[in-house]
N, CA, C and O atoms as a Maestro MAE file, in Angstrom:
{
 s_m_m2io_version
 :::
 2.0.0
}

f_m_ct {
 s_m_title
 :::
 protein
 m_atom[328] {
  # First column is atom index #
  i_m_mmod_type
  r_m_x_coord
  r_m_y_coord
  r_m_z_coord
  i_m_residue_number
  s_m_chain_name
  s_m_pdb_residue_name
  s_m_pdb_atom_name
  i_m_atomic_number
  :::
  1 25 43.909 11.099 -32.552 1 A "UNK " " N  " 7
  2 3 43.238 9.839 -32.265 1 A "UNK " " CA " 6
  3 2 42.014 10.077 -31.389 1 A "UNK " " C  " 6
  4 15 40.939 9.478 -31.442 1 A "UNK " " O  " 8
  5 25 42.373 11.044 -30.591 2 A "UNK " " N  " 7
  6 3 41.183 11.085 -29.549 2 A "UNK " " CA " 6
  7 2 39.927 11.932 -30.225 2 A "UNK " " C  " 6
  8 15 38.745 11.781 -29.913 2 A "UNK " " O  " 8
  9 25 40.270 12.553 -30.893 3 A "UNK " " N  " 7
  10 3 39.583 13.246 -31.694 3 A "UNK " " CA " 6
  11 2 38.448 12.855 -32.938 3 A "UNK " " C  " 6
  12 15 37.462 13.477 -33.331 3 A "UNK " " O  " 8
  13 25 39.113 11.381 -33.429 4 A "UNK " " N  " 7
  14 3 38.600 10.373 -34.360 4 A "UNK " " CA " 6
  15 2 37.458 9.513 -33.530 4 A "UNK " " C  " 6
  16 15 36.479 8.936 -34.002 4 A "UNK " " O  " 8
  17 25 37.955 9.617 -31.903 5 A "UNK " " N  " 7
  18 3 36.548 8.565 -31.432 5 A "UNK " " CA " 6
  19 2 35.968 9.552 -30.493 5 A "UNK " " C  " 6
  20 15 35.325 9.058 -29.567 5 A "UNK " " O  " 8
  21 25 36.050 10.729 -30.531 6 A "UNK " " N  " 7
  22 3 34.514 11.886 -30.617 6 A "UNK " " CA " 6
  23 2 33.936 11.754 -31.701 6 A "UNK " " C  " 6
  24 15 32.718 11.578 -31.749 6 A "UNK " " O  " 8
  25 25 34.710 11.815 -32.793 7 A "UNK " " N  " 7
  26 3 33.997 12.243 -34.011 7 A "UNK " " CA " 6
  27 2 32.890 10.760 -34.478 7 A "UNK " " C  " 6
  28 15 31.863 10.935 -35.134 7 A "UNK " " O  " 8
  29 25 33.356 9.332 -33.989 8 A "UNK " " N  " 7
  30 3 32.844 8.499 -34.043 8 A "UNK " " CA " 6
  31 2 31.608 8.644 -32.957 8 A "UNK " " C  " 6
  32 15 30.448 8.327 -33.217 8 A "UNK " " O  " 8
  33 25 31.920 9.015 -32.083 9 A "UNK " " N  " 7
  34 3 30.797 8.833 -30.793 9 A "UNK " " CA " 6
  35 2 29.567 9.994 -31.618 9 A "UNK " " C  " 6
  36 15 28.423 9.713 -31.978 9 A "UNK " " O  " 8
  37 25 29.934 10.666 -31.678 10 A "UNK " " N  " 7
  38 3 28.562 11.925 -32.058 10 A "UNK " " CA " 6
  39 2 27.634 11.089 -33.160 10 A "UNK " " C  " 6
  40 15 26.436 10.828 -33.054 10 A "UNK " " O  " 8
  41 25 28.692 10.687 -34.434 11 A "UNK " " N  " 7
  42 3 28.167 10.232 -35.681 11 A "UNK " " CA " 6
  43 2 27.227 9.293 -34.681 11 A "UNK " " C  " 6
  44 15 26.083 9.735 -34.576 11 A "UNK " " O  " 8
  45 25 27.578 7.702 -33.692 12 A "UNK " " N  " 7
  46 3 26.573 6.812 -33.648 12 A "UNK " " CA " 6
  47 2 25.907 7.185 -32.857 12 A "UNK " " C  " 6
  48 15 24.982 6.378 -32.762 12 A "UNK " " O  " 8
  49 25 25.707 8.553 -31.670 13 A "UNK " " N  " 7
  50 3 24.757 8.943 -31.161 13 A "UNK " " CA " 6
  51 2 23.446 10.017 -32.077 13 A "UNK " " C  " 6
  52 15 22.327 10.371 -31.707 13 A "UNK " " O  " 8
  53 25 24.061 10.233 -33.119 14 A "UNK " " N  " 7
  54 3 23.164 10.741 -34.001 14 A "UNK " " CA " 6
  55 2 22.491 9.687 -34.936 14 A "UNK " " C  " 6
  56 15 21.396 9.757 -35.495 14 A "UNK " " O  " 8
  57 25 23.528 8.580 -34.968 15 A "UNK " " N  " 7
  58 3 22.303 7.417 -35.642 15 A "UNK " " CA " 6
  59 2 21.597 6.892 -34.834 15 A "UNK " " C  " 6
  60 15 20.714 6.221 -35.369 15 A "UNK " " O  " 8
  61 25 21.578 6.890 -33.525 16 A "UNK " " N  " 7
  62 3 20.937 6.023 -32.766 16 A "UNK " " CA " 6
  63 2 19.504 7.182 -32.618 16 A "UNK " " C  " 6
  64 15 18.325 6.879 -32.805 16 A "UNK " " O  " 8
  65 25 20.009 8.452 -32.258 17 A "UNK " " N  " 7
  66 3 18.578 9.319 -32.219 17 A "UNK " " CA " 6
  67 2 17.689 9.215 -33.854 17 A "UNK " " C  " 6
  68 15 16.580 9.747 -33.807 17 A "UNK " " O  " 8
  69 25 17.942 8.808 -34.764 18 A "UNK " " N  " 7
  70 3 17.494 8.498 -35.745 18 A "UNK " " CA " 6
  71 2 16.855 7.750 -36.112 18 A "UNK " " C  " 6
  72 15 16.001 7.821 -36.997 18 A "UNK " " O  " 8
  73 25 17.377 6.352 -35.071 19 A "UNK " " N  " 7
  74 3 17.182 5.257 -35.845 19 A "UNK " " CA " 6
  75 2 15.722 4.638 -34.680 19 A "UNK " " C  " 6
  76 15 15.409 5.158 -33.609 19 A "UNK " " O  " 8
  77 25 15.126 3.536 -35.274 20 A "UNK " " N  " 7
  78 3 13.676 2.940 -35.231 20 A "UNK " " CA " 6
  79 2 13.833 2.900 -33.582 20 A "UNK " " C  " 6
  80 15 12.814 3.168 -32.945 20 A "UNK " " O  " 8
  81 25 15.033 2.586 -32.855 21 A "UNK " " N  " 7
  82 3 15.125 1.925 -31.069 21 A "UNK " " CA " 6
  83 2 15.666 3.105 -30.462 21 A "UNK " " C  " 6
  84 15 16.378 2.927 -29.474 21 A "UNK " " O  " 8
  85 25 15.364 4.888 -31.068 22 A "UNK " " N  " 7
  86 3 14.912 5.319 -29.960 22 A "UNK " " CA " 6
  87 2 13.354 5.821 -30.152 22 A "UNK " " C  " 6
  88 15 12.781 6.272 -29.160 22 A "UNK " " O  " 8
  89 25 12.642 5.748 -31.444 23 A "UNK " " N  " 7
  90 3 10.892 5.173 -31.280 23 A "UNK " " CA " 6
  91 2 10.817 4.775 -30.250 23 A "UNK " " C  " 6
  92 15 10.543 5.496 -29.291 23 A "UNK " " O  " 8
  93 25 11.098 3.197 -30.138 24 A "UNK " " N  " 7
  94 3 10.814 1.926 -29.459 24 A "UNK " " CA " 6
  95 2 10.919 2.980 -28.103 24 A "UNK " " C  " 6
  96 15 9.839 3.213 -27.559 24 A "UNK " " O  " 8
  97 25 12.123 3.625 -27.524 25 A "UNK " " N  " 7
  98 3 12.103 3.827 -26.478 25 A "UNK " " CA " 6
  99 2 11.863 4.393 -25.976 25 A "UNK " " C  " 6
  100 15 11.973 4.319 -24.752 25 A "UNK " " O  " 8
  101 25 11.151 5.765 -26.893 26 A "UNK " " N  " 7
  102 3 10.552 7.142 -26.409 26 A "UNK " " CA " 6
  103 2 8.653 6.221 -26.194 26 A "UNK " " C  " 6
  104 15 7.999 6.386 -25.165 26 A "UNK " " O  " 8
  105 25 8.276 5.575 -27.072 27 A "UNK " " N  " 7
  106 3 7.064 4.623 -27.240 27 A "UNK " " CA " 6
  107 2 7.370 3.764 -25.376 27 A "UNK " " C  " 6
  108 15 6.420 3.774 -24.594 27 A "UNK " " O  " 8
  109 25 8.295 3.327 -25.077 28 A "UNK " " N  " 7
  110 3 8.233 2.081 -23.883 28 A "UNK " " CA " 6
  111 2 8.292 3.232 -23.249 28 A "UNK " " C  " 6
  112 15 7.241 3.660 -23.728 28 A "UNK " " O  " 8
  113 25 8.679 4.167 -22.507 29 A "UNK " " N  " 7
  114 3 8.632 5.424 -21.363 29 A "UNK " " CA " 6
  115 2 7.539 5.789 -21.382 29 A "UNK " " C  " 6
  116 15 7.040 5.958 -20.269 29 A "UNK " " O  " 8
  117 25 6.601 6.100 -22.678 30 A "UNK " " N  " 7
  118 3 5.060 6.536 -22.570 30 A "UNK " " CA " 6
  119 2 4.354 5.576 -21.994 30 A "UNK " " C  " 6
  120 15 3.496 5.655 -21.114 30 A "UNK " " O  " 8
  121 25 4.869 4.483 -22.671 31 A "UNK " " N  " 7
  122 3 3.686 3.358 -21.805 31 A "UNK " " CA " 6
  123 2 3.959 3.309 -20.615 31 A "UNK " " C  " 6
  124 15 2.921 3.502 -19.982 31 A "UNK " " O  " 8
  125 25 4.995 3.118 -19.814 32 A "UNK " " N  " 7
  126 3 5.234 2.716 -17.784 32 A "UNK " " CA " 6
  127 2 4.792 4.327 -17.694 32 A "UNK " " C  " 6
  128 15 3.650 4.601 -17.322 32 A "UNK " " O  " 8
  129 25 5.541 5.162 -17.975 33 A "UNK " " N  " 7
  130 3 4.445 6.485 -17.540 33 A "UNK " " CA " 6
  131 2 3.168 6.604 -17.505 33 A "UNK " " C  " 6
  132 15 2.865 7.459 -16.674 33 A "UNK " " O  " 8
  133 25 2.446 6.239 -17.916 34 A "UNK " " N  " 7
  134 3 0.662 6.334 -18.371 34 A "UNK " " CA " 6
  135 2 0.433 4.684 -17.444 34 A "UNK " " C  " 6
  136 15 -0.665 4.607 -16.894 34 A "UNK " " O  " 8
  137 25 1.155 3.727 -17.303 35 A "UNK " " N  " 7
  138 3 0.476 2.766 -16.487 35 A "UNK " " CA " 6
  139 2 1.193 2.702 -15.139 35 A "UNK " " C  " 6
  140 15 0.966 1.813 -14.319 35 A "UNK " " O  " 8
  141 25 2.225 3.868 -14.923 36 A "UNK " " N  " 7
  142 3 2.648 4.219 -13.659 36 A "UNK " " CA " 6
  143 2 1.308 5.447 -13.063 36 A "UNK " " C  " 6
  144 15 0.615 4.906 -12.202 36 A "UNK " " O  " 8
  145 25 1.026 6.384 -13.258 37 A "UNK " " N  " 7
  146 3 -0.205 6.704 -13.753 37 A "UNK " " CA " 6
  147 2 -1.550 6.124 -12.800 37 A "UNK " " C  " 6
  148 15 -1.996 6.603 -11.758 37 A "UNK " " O  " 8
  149 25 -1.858 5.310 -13.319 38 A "UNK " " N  " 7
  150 3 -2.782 4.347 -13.067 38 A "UNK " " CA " 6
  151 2 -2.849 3.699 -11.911 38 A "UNK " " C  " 6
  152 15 -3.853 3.171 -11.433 38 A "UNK " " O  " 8
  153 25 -1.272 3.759 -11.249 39 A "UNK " " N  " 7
  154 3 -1.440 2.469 -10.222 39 A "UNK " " CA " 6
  155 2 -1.712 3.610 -8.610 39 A "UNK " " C  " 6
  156 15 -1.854 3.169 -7.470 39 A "UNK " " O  " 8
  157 25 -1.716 5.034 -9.000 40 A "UNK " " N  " 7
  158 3 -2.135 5.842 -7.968 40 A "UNK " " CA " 6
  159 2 -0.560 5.874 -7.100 40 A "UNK " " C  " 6
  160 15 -0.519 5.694 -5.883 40 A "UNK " " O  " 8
  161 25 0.286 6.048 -7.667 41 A "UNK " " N  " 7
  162 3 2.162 5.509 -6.928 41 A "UNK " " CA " 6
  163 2 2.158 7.029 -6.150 41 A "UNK " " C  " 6
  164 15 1.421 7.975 -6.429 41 A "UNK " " O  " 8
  165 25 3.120 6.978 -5.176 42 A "UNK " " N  " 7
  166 3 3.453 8.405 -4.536 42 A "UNK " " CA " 6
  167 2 4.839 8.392 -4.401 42 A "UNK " " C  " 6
  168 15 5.524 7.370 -4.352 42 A "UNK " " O  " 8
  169 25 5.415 10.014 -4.319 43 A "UNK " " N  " 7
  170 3 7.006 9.879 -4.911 43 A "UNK " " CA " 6
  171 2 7.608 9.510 -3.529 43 A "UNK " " C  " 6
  172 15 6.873 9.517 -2.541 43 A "UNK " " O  " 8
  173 25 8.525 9.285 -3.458 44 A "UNK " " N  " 7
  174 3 9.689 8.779 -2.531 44 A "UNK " " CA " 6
  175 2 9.540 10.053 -1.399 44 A "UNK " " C  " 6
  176 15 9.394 9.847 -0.194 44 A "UNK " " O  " 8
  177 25 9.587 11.014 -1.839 45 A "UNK " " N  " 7
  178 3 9.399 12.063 -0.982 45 A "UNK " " CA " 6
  179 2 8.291 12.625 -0.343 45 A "UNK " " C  " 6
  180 15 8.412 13.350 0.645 45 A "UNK " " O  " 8
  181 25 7.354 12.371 -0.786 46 A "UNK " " N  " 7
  182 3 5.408 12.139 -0.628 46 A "UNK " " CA " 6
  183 2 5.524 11.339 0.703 46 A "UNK " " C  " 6
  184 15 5.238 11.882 1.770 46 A "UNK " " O  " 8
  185 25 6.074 9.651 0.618 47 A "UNK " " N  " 7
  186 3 6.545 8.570 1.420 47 A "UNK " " CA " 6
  187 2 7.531 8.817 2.771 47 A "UNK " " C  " 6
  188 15 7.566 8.258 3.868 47 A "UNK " " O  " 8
  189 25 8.241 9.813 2.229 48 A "UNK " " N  " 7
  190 3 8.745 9.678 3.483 48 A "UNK " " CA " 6
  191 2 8.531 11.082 4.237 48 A "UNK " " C  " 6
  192 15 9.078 11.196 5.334 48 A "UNK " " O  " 8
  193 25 7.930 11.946 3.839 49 A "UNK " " N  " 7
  194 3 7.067 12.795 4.644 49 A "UNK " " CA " 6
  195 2 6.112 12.060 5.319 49 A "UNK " " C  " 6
  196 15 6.057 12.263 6.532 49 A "UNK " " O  " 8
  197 25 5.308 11.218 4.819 50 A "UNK " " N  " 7
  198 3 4.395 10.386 5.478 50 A "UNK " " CA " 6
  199 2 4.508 9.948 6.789 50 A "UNK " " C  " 6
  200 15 3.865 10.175 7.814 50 A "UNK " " O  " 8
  201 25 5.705 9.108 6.456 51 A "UNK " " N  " 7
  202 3 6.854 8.078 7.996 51 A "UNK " " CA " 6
  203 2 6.742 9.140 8.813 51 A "UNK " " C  " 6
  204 15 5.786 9.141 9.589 51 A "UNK " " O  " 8
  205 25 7.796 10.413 8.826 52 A "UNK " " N  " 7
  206 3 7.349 10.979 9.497 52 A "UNK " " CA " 6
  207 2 6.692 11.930 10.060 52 A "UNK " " C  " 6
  208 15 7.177 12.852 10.718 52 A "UNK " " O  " 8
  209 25 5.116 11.659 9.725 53 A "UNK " " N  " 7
  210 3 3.923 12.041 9.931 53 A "UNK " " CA " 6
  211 2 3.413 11.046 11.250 53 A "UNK " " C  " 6
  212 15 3.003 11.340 12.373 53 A "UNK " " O  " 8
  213 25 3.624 9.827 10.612 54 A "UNK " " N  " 7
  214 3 3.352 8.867 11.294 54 A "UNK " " CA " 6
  215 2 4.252 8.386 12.664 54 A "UNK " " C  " 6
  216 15 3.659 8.090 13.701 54 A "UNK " " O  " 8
  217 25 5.083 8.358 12.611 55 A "UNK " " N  " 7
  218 3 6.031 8.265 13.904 55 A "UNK " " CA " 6
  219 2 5.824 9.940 14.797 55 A "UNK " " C  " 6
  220 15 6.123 10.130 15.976 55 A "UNK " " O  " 8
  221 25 5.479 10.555 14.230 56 A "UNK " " N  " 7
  222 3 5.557 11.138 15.440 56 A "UNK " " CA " 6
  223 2 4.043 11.072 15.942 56 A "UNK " " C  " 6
  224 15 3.784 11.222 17.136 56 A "UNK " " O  " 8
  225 25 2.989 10.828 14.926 57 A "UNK " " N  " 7
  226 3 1.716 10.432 16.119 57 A "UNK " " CA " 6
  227 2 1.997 9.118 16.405 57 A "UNK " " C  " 6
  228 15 1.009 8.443 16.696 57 A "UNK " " O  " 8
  229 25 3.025 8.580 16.404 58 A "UNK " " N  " 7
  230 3 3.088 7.149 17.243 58 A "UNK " " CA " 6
  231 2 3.286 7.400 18.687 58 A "UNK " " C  " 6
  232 15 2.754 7.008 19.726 58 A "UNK " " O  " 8
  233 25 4.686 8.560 18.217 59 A "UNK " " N  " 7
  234 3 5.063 8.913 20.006 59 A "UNK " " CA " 6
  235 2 3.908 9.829 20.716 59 A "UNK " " C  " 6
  236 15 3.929 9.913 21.944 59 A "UNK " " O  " 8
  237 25 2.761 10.610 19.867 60 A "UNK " " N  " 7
  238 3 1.973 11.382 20.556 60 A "UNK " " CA " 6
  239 2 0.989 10.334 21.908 60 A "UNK " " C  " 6
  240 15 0.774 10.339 23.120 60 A "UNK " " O  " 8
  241 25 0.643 9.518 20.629 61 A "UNK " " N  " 7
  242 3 -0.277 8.372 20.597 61 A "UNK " " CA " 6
  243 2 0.327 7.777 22.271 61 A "UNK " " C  " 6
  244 15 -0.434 7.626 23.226 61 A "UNK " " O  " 8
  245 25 1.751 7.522 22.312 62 A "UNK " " N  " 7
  246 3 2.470 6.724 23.275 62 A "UNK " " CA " 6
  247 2 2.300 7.259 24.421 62 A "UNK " " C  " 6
  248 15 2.157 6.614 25.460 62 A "UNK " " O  " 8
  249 25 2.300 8.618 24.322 63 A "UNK " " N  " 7
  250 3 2.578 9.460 25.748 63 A "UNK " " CA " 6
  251 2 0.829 9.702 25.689 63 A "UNK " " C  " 6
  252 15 0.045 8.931 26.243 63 A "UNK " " O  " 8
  253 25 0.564 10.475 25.196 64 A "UNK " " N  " 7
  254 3 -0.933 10.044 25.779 64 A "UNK " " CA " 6
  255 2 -1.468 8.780 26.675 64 A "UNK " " C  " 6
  256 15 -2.108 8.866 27.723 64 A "UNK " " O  " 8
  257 25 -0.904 7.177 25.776 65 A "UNK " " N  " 7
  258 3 -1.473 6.189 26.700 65 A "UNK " " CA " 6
  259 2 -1.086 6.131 27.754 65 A "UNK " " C  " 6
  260 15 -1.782 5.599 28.620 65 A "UNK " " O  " 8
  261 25 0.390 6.755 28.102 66 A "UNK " " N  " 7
  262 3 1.280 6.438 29.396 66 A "UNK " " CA " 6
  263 2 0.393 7.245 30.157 66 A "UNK " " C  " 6
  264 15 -0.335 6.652 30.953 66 A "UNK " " O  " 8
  265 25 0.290 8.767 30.049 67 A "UNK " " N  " 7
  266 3 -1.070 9.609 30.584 67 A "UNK " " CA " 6
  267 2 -2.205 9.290 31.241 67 A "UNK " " C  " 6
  268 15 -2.527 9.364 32.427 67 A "UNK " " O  " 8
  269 25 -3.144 8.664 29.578 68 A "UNK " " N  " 7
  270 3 -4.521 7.727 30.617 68 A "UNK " " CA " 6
  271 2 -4.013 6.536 31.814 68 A "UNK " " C  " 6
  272 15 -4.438 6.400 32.962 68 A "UNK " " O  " 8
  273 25 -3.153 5.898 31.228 69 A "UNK " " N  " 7
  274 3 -2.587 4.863 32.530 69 A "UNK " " CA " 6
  275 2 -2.360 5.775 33.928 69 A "UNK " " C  " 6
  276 15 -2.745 5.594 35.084 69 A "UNK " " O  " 8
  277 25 -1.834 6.475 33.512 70 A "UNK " " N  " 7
  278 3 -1.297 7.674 35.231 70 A "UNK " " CA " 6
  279 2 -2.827 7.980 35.810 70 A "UNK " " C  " 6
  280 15 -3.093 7.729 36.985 70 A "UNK " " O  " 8
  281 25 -3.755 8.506 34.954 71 A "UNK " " N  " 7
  282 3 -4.551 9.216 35.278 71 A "UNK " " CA " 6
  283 2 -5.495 7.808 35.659 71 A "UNK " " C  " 6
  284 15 -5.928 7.869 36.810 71 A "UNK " " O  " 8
  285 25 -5.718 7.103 35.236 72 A "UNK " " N  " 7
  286 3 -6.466 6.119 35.881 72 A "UNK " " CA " 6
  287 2 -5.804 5.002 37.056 72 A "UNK " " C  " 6
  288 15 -6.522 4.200 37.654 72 A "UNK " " O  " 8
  289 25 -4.341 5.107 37.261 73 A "UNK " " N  " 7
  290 3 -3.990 4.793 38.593 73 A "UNK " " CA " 6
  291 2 -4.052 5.805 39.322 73 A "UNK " " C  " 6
  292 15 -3.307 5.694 40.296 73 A "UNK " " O  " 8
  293 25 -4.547 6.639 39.289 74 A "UNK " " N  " 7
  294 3 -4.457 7.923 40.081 74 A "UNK " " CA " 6
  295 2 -5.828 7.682 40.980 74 A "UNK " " C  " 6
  296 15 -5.890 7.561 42.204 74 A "UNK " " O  " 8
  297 25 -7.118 7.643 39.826 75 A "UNK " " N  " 7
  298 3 -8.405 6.947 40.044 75 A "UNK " " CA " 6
  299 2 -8.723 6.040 41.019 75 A "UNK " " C  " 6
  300 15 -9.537 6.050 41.943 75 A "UNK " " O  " 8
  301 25 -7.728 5.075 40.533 76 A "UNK " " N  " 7
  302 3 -7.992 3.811 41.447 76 A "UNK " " CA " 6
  303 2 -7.403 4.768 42.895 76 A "UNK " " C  " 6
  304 15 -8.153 5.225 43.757 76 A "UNK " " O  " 8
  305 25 -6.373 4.866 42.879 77 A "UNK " " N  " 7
  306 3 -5.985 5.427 44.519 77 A "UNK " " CA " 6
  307 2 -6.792 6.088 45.055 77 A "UNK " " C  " 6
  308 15 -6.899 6.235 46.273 77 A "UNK " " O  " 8
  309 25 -7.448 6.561 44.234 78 A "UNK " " N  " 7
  310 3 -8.508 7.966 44.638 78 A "UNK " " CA " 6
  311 2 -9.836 7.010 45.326 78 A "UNK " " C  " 6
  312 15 -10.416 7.297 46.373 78 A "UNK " " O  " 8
  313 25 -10.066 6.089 44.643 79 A "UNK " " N  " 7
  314 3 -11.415 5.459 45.080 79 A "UNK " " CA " 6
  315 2 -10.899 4.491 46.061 79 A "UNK " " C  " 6
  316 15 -11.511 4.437 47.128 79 A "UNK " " O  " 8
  317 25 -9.998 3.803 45.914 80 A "UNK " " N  " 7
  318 3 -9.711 3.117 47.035 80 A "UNK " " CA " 6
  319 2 -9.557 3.386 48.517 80 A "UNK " " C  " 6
  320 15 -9.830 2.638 49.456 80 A "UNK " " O  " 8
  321 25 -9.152 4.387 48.525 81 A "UNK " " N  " 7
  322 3 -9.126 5.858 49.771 81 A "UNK " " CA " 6
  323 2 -10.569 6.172 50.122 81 A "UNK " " C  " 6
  324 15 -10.949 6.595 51.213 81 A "UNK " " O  " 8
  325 25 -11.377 5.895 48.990 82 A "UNK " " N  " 7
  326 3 -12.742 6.057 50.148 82 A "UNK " " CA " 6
  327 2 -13.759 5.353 50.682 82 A "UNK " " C  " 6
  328 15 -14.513 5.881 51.498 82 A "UNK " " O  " 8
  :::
 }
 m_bond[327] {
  # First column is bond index #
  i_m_from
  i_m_to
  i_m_order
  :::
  1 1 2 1
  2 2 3 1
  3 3 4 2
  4 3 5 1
  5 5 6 1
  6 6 7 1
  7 7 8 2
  8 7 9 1
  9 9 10 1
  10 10 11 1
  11 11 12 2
  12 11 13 1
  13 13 14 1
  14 14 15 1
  15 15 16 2
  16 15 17 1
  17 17 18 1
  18 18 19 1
  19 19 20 2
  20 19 21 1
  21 21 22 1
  22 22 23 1
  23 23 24 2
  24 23 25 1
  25 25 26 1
  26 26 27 1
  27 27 28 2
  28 27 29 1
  29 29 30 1
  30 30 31 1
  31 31 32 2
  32 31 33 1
  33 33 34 1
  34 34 35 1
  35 35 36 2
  36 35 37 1
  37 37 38 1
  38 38 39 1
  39 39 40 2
  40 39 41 1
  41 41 42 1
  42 42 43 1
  43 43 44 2
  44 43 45 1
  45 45 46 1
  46 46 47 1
  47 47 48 2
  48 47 49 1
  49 49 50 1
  50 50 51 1
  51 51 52 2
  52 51 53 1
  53 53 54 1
  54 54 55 1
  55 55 56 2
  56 55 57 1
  57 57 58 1
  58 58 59 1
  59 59 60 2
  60 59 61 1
  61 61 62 1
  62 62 63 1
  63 63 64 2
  64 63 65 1
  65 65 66 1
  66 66 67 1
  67 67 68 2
  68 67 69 1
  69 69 70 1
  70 70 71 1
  71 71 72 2
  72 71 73 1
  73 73 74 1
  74 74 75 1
  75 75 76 2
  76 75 77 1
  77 77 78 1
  78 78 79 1
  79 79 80 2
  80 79 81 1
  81 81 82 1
  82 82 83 1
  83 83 84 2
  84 83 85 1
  85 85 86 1
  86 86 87 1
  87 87 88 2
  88 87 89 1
  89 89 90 1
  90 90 91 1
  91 91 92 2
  92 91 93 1
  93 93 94 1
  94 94 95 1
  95 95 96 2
  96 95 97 1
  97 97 98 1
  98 98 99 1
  99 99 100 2
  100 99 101 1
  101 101 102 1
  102 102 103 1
  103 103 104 2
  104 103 105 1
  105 105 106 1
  106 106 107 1
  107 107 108 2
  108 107 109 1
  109 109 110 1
  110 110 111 1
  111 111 112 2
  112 111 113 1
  113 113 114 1
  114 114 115 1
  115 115 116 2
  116 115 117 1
  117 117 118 1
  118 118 119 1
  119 119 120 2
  120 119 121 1
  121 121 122 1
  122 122 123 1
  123 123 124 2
  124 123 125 1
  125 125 126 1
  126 126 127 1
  127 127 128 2
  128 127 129 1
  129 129 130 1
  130 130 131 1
  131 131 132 2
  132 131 133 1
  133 133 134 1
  134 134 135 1
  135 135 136 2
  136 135 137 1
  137 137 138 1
  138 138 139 1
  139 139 140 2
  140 139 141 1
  141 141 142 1
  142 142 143 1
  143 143 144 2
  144 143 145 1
  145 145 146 1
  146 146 147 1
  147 147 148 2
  148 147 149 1
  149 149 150 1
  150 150 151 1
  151 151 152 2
  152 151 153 1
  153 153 154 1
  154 154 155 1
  155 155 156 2
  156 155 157 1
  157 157 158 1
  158 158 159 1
  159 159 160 2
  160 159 161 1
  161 161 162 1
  162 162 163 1
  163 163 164 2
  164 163 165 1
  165 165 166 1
  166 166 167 1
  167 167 168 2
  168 167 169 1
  169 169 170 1
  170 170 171 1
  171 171 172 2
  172 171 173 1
  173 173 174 1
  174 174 175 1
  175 175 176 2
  176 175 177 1
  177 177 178 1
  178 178 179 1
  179 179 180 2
  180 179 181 1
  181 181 182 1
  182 182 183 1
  183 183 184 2
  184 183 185 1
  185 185 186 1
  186 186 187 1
  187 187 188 2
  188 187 189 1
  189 189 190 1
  190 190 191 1
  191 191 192 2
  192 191 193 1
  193 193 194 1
  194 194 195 1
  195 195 196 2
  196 195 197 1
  197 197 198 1
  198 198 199 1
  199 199 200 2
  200 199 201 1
  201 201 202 1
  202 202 203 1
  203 203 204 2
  204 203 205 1
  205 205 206 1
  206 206 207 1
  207 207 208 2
  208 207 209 1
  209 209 210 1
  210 210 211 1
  211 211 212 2
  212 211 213 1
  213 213 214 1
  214 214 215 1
  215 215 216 2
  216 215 217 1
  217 217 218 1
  218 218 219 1
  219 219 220 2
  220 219 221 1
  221 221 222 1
  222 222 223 1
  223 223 224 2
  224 223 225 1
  225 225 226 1
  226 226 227 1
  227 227 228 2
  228 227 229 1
  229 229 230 1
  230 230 231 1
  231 231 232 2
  232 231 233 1
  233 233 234 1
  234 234 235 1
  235 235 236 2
  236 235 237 1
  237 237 238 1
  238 238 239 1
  239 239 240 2
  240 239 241 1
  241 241 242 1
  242 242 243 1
  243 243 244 2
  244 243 245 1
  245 245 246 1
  246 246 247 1
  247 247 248 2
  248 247 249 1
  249 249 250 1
  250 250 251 1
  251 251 252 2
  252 251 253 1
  253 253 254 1
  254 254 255 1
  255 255 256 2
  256 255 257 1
  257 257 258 1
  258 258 259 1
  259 259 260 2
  260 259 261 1
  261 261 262 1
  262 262 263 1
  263 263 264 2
  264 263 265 1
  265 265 266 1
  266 266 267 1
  267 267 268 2
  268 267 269 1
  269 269 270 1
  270 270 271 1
  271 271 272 2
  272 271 273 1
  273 273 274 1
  274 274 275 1
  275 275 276 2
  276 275 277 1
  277 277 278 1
  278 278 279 1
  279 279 280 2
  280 279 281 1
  281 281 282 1
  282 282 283 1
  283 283 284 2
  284 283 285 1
  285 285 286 1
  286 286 287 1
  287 287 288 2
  288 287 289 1
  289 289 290 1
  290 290 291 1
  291 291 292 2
  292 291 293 1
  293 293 294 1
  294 294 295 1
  295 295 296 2
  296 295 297 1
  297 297 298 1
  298 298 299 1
  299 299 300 2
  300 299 301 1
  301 301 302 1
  302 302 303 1
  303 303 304 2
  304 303 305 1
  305 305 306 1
  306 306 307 1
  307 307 308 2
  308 307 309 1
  309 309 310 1
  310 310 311 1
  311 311 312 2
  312 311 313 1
  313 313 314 1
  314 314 315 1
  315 315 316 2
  316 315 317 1
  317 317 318 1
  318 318 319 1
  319 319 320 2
  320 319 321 1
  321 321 322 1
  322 322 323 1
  323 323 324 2
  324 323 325 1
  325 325 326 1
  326 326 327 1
  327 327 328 2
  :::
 }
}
């Protein structure tokens, strides 16, 4: 029995590679490919290399400002003193 619905499964996966709707579907993958393409997309992994690209010059960015803040209360003390 189990053997009768392999032998069924192959037969309608060989009609289906045959038949007009996998055209249609090898035809619909060319098209979103070629107008995926177009829209300039970046992979998931492109993206999240990015993030963190970006978070960590957030924290560079952060400690630097905390920095100029130090260094310009430092300033003020400095000038106020004279």
């Amino acid at each position: 029995m189990n053997n009768f619905f392999n032998d069924l499964q192959g037969k309608l996966n060989q009609a289906f590679e045959n038949s007009p709707a996998k055209d249609i579907e090898r035809n619909v993958k060319a098209m979103m490919t070629q107008g995926f393409s177009k829209l300039d997309l970046v992979t998931r992994e492109e993206f999240d290399i990015q993030a963190q690209v970006l978070a960590k010059t957030r924290a560079k960015l952060e400690a630097l400002e905390l920095r100029v803040a130090e260094l310009e209360a430092k300033l003020v003390a400095t000038d106020s003193k004279a």
